[in-house]
C-alpha positions in Angstrom: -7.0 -30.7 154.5 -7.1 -30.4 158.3 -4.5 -27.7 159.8 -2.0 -27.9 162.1 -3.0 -26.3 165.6 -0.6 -24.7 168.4 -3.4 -24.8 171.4 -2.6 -22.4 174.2 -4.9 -22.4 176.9 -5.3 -23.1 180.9 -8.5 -23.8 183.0 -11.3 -25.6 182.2 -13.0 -23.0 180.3 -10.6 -24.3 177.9 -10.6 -27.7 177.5 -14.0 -28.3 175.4 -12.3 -26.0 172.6 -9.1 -28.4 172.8 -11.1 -31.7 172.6 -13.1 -30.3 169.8 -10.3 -29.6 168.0 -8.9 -32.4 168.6 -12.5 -34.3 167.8 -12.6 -32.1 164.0 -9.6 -33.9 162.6 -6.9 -31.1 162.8 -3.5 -32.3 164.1 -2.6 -30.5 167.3 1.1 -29.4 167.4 2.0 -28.9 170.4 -0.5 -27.4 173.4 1.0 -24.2 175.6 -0.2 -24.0 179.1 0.7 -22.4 182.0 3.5 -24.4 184.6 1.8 -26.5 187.7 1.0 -24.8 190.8 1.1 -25.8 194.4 -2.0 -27.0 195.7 -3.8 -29.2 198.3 -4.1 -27.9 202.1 -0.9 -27.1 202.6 0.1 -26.0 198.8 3.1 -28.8 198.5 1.9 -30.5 195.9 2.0 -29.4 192.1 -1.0 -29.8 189.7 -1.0 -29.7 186.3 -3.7 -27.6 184.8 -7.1 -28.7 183.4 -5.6 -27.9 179.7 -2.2 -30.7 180.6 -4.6 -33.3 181.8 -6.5 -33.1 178.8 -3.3 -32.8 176.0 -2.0 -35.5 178.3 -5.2 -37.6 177.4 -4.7 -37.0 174.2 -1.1 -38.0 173.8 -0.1 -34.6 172.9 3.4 -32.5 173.5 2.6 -30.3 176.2 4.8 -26.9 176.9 4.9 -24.9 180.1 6.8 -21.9 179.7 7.1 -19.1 182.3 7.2 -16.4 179.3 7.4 -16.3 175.8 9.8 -13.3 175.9 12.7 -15.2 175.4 14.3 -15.9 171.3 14.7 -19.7 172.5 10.8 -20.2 173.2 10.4 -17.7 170.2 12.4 -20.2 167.7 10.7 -23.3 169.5 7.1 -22.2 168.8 7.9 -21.1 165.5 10.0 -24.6 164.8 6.6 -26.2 165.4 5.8 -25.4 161.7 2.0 -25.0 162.7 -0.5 -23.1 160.5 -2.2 -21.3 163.4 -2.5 -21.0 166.8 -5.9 -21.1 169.0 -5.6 -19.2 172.3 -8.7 -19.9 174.9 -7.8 -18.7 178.5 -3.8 -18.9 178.2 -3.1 -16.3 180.8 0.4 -15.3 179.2 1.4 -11.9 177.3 1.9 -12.9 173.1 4.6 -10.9 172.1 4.7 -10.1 168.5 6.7 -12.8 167.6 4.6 -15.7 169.0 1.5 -14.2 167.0 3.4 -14.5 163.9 5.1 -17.6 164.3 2.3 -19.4 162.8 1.4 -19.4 159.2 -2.1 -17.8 159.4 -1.4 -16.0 163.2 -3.0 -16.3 166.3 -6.8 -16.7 166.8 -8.7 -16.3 170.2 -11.7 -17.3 171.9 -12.9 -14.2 174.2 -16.3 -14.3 176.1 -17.7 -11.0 175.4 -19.4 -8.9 172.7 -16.3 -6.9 171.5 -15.2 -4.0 172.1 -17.4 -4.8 175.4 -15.5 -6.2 178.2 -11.6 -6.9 176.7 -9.8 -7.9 179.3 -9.4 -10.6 182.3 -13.1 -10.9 183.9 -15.3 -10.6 180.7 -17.9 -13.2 182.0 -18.2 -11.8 185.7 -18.1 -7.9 184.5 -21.2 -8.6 182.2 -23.1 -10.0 185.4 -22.1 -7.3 187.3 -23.6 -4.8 185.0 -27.0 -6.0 184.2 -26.0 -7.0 181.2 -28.7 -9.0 179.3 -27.1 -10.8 176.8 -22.8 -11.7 176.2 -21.2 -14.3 173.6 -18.0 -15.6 172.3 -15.8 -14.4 169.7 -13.3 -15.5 167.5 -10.8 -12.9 167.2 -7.7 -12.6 165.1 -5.0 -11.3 167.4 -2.8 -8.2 167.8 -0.5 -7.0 170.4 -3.2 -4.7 171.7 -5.6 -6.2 174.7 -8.1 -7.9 172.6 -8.7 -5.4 169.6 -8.1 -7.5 166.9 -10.5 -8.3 164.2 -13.2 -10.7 164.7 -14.1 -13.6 162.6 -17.3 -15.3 164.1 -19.5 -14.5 166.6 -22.6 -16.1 168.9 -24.6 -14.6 171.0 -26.1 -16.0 174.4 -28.8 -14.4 177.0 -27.8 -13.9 180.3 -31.0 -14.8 182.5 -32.0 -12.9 185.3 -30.6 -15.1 187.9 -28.0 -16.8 185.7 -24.4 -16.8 188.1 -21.0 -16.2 186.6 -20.6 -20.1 186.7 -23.6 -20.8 185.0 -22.3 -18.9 181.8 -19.0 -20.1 182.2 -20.3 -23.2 181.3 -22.7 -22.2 178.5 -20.0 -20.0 176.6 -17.2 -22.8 177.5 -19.4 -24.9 175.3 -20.6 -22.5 172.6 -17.2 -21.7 172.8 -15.9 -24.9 171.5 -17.9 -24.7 168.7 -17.6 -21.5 167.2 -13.8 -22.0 167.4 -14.2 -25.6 164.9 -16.4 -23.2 163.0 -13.8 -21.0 162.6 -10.8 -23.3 161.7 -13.3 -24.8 159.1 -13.5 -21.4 157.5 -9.9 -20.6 157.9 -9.1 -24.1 156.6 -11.3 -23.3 153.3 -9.6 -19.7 152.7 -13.1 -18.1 153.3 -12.2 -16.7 156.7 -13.8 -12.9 156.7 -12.5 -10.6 159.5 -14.4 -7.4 160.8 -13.0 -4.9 162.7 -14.2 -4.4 165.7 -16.3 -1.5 166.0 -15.2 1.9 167.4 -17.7 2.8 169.8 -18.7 0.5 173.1 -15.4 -0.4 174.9 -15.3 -1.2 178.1 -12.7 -3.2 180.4 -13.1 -5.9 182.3 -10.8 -5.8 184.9 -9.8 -8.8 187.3 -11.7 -9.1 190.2 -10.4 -7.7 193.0 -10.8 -9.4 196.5 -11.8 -5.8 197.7 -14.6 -5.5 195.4 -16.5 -8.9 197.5 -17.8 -7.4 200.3 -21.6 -6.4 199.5 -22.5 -3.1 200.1 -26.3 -3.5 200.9 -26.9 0.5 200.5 -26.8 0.0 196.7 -30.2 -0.7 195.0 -31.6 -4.3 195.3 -30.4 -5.0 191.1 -27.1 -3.9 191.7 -26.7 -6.2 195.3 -28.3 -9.2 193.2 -26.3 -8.7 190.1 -22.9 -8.3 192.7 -23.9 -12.0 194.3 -25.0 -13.6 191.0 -21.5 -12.2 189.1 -18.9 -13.6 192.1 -20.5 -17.1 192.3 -19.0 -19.2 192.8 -15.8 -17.8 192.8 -14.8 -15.9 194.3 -18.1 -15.6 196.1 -19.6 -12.0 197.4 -19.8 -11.7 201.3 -21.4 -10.2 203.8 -21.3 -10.6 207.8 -24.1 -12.0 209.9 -24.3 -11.6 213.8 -25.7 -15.0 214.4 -25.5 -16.8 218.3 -23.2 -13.9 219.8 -21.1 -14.0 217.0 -20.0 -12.6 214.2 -19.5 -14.7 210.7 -18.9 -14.2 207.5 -21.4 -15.4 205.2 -20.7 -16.1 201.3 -23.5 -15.3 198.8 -24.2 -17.9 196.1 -27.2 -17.2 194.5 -29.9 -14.5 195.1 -33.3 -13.1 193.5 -34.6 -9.9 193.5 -37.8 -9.5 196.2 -40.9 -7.0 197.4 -40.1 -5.5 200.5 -37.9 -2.8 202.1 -35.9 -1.8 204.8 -33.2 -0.7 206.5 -30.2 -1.6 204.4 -28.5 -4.6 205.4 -31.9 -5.7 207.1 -33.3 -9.2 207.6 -37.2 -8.5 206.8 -39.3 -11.6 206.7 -38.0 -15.6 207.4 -37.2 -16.2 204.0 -33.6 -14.8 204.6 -35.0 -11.5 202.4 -33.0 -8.5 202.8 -33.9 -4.8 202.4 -31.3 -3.0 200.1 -30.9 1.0 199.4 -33.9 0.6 197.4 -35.8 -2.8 197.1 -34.8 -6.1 198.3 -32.9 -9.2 197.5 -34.1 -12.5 199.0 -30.7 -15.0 199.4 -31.3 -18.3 197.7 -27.8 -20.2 198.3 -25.4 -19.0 200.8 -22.0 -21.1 202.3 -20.8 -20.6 205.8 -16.6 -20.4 206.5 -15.3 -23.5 206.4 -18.9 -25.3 204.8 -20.7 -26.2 201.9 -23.3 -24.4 199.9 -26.3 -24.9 201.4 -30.2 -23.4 200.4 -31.6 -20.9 202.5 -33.9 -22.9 203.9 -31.2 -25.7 205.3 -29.4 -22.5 206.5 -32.0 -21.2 208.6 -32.7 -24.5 210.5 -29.3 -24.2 211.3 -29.1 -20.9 212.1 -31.6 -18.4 214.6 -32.2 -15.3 212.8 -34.9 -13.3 213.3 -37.1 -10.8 211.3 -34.9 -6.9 211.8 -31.4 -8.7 212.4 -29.0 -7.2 210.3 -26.1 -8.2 207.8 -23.5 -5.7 207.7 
């Protein structure tokens, strides 16, 4: 018979796994997301999250505590009398008691290849390495930073030029999926779980706005792989010296090219720059204050010239 689901999650990386959930039959509980936060131009006005909107849609009881710390959030999850729990993207701390106040625990959707990336930035820390393939994971939860054991797993290639948003969306989706999988296996009692194995762990950390600026003495795959992992948010920079003035100039998409240079140099009029070793040639790039725009509308725009530099 279908289970009863506690949903925790936040963004919209979440919400697919909700409406599927929802979609398969099982009987959502409650949903746990985090509060409303200012937003707008000038931050007055409080938005719900993605993950509200959507319980809301769905005429479900939605719950925004600040921490689950406290015995009176403890005894209100655990009064929900829910067989399990799915986490996607929450962004709270699960004490121990939250993970056992459901009858069969606490089971999360991570985007990585366990032990490979645990932690807050799987998606863009894969990009950022070169890494040529990622997935989800179903995990069964522990108080540890994503170490429990794993119950299903999918893999998906990361393409040369794919950005962090692009695989946002095709894990969101797969995902989904694997997560009504999983609550069909758990809801038949054939739920296997795997520990995760010992060797491989890395962490992915949360991107730091220090981390954006490119550094165009590195080789041209590690520039490309910097711009492709922080699109579209929060976007790797660089500056341009462009009519007597200086700009900032945020890198959306890029591809590796032939040609070298000085680092930092501008080296045919395709917007191509020389790295450390190789070259990238920009694809998509946003001004302050613009849109996204190809390189090609940006150099109408723009005068630039073959040995200008970005720094």
């Amino acid at each position: 018979m279908p289970l009863r689901v506690i949903f925790m999650g936040t963004p919209d990386f979440s919400v697919p796994t909700l409406r599927a959930i929802a979609e398969a039959g099982h009987e959502i509980a409650a949903v746990y997301t985090q509060p409303p936060r200012p937003a707008g131009r000038r931050g007055l006005e409080l938005t719900p999250s993605p993950v509200q909107r959507e319980a809301e849609r769905l005429g479900v009881e939605v719950r925004v505590p600040v921490s689950l710390k406290g015995e009176a959030e403890q005894v209100a999850f655990r009064d929900l009398d829910a067989d399990v729990a799915v986490v996607v993207a929450y962004g709270l701390l699960l004490p121990r008691a939250i993970l056992e106040g459901a009858r069969l625990g606490c089971y999360n959707g991570h985007a990585s290849l366990l032990p490979r990336w645990r932690g807050a930035a799987p998606i863009q820390r894969a990009i950022m390495a070169g890494d040529a393939e990622t997935g989800m994971m179903v995990m069964k939860m522990e108080e540890g930073l994503d170490t429990g054991p794993v119950a299903m797993t999918r893999r998906v290639a990361i393409e040369p030029d794919m950005t962090a948003g692009e695989l946002h969306d095709a894990l969101m989706d797969t995902g989904a999926g694997l997560m009504v999988e999983a609550l069909a296996e758990l809801e038949r009692g054939e739920m296997t779980l795997v520990p995760q194995a010992p060797v491989g762990l890395t962490y992915a950390k949360k991107i730091d706005k220090t981390e954006t600026r490119i550094d165009w003495s590195l080789p041209a795959k590690d520039v490309h792989n910097h711009v492709r992992g922080l699109s579209p948010f929060p976007g790797a920079w660089s500056e341009i010296e462009a009519g007597g003035k200086t700009e900032r100039l945020k890198l959306l998409r890029s591809t590796l090219a032939d040609g070298n240079g000085n680092p930092g140099e501008i080296i045919d009029g395709q917007l191509t720059v020389a790295c450390g070793n190789g070259a990238v040639r920009l694809v998509e790039v946003q001004r302050a204050g613009g849109r996204p725009a190809s390189a090609q509308e940006f150099l109408r725009g723009t005068k630039l010239e073959k040995g200008m530099r970005l720094s």
